[in-house]
C-alpha positions in Angstrom: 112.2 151.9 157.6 108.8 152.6 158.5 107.3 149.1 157.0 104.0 148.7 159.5 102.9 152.2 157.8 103.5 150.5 154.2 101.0 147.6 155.3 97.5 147.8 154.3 94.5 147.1 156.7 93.7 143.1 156.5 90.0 144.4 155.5 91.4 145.8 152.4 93.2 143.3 151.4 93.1 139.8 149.9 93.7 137.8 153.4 96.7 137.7 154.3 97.0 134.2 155.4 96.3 133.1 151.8 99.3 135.1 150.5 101.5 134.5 153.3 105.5 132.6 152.1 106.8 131.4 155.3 109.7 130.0 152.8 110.2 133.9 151.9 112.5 136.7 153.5 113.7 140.3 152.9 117.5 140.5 152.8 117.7 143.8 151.4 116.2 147.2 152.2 116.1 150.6 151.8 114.0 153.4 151.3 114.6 156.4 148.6 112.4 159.6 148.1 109.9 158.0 150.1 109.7 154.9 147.7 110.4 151.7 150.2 112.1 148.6 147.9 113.8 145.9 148.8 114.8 142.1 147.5 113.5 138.6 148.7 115.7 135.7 149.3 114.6 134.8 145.8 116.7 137.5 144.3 113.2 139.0 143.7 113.0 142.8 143.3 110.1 144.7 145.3 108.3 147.9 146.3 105.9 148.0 148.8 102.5 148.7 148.2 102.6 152.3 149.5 106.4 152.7 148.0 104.6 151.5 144.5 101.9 154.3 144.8 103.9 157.2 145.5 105.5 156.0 142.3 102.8 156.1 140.3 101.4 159.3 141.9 98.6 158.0 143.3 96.8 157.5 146.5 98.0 154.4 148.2 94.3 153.5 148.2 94.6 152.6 144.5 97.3 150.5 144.9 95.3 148.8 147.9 92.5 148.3 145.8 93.6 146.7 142.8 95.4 143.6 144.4 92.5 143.5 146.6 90.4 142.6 143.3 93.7 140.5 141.8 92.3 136.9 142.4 88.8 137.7 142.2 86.8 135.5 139.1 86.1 138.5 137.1 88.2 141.4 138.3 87.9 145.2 136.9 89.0 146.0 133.6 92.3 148.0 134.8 92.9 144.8 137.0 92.6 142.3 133.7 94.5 145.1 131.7 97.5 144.9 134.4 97.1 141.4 134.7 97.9 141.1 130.2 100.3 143.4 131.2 102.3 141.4 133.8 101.8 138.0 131.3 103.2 139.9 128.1 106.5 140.6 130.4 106.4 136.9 130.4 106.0 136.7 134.0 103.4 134.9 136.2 100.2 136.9 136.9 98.5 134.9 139.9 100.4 136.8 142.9 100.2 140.6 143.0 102.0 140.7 146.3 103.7 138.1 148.8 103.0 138.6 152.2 106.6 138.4 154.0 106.4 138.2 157.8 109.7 139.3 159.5 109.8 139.9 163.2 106.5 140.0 163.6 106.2 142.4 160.7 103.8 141.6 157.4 105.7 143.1 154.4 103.5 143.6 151.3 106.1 143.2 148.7 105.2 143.7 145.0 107.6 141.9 142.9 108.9 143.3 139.5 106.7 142.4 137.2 103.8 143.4 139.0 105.7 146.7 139.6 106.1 147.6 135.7 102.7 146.4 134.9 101.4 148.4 137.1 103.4 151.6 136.4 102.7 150.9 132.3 99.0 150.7 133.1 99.4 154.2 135.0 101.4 155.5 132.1 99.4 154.9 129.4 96.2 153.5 130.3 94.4 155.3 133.0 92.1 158.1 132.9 93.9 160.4 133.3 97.3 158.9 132.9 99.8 159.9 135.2 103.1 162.2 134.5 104.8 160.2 137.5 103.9 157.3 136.7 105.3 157.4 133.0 108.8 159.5 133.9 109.3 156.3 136.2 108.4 153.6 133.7 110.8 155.0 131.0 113.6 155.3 133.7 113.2 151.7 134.9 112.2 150.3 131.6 116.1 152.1 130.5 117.4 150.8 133.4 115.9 147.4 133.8 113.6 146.9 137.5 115.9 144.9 138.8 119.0 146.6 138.1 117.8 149.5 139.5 116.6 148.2 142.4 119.6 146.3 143.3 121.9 149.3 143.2 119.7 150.7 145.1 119.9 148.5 147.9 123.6 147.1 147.5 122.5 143.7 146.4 125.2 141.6 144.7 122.9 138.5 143.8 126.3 136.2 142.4 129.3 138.0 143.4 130.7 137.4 140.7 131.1 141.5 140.2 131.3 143.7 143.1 128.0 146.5 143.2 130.4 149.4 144.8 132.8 149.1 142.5 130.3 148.7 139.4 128.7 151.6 140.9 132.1 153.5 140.6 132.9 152.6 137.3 129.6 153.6 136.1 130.0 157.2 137.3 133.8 156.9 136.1 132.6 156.6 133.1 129.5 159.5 132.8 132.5 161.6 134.1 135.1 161.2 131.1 136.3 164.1 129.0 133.3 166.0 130.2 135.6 168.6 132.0 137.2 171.4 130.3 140.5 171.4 129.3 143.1 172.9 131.1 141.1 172.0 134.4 140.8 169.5 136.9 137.7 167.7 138.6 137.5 166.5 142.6 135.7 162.8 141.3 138.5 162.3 139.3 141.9 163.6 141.3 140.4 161.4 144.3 140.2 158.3 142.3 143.5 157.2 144.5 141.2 157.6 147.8 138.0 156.2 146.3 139.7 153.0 145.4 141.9 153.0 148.6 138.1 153.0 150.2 136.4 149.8 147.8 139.2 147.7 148.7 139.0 148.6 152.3 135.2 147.1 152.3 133.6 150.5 151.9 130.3 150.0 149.6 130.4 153.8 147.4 127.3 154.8 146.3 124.2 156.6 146.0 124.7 157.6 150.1 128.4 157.8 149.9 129.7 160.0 147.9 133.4 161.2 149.1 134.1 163.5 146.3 131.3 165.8 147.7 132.8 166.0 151.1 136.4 166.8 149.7 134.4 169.0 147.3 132.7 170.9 149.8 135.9 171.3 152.4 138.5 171.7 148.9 135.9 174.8 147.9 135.7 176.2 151.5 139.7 176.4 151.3 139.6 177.8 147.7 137.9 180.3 148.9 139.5 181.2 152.4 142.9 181.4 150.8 141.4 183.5 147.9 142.8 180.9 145.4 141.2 182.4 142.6 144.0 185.5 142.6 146.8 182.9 142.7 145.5 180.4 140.0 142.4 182.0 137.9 139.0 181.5 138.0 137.3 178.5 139.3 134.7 176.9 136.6 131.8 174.4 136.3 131.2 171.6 134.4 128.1 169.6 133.8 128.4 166.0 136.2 125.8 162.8 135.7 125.0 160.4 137.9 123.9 157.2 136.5 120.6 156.6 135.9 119.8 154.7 138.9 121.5 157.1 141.6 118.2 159.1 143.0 120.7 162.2 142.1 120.1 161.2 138.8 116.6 163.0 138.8 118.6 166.4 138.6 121.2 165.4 136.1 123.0 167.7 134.9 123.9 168.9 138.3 126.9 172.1 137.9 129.7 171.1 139.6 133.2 173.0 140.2 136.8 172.3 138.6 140.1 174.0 138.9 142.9 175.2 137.2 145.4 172.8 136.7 148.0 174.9 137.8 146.8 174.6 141.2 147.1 170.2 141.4 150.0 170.6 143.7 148.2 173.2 146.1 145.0 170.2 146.2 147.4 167.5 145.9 149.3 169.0 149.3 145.9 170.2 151.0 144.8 166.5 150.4 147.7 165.0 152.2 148.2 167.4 154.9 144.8 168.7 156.0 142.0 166.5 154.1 143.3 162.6 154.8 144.5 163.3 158.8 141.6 165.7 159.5 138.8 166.1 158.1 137.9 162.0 156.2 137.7 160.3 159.3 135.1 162.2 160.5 132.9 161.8 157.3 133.7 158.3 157.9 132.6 158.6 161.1 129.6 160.2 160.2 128.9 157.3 157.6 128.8 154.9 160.2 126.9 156.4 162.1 124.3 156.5 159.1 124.8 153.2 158.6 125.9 153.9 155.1 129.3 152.3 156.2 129.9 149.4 158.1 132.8 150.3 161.4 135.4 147.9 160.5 135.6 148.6 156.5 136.0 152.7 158.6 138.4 151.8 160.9 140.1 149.2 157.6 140.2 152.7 155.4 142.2 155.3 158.0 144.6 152.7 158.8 145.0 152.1 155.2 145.4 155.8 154.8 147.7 155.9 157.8 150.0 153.5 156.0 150.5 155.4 153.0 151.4 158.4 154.8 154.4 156.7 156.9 157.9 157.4 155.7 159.9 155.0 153.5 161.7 153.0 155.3 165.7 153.9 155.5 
């Protein structure tokens, strides 16, 4: 992630030295759409200042400008207006940013609070008010900020319930009785593989998906071997993602099911050509992404392996 390009010039900015948490870390990251977000050792929720702006769609100047003036004695009205804003959250409005140095590197993180206040003000306030800004705010405001920023990063602040496999149950659940009957849906038939994966350390998610790679290479075969002519037509159903998957944004997305007559031809293709073949190079190609760590891969095919050895005698 690109962070020097998210950090204002020191001349724009209320100093830096004044801000700066030597106490305070990032431990999670990411970047989505172009929106960089992250959490502090806290368990704090961020965005940076630039990640912030494109959310609100406006200039990163804006943004710049407004925590320039946030300790000032008698800030702008928008300022004192996000400011009420940030206090009737119930939050503290004295910091609009902390100044987080890693590796030599300043991160301007905006914390929660500061986030929504700013988003509402954007929303509602401004002249003119901003379309972005407000189709944001009622996501996160649905969602909660913080929820939706965990998942987004995979941060699991007490363990006490896994993120993947939240993350899988959410989508389990947007997924029931939604396809036809008399059909059969990839997310679902897989749910054998998907949990195989979670309890090899695999983290499932909004960059992992493995129903769309056995979707796409199922579909290539359906099509090959002219399937439709031995089982019937092929349909669509309407799939969600939750709320906080960036996939979300084009809910409902049409996805393909099959007739149930043809479960044993998947359920054989699956076993025979999917698993041995084609999976460990998409978890290969995670990896490599960094989406998936190597040993939670490597845990996976050999759990795979296992299943696929004869019984014993």
């Amino acid at each position: 992630m690109e962070w020097k390009k998210n950090m204002p010039d020191s001349t724009d900015l209320v100093s830096t030295e004044i801000q700066l948490d030597l106490d305070l870390r990032v431990v999670a990251e990411t970047e989505v759409n172009g929106v960089a977000m992250g959490v502090l050792n806290t368990g704090t929720p961020f965005l940076t200042i630039r990640g912030l702006s494109r959310m609100c769609g406006v200039s990163d100047s804006n943004i710049v400008r407004m925590t320039a003036e946030w300790v000032d004695p008698t800030p702008r009205p928008r300022v004192q207006r996000v400011k009420e804003l940030v206090r009737a959250q119930g939050s503290d409005d004295s910091t609009a940013f902390y100044a987080v140095e890693t590796n030599g590197v300043v991160y301007h993180a905006v914390p929660d609070a500061v986030c929504m206040a700013i988003l509402e003000y954007y929303a509602f306030d401004a002249k003119p008010t901003s379309d972005q800004a407000l189709k944001a705010f009622r996501t996160l405001a649905r969602k909660g900020f913080r929820d939706f920023i965990y998942a987004q990063v995979g941060y699991n602040p007490s363990g006490s319930v896994d993120l993947a496999w939240q993350q899988y149950h959410d989508r389990v659940s947007l997924i029931y009785d939604t396809v036809p009957a008399g059909f059969f849906c990839i997310f679902k038939e897989i749910a054998e593989m998907q949990v195989t994966l979670l309890q090899a350390g695999a983290t499932l998610g909004k960059s992992f998906i493995p129903d769309i790679s056995v979707g796409q290479a199922w579909g290539k075969h359906w099509a090959s071997d002219n399937l439709d002519v031995v089982y019937g037509q092929r349909r669509k159903f309407s799939h969600n993602y939750p709320d906080y998957f960036p996939q979300a944004m084009s809910n409902p997305q049409p996805a393909y099911c099959y007739p149930d007559d043809a479960l044993p031809e998947f359920r054989k293709w699956m076993r025979e050509a999917y698993v041995p073949n084609s999976m460990p190079k998409y978890l290969a190609s995670k990896v490599k992404s960094g989406s998936l760590s190597a040993p939670a891969a490597t845990s996976a095919v050999d759990a795979f392996k296992n299943r696929n050895l004869p019984a014993p005698q």
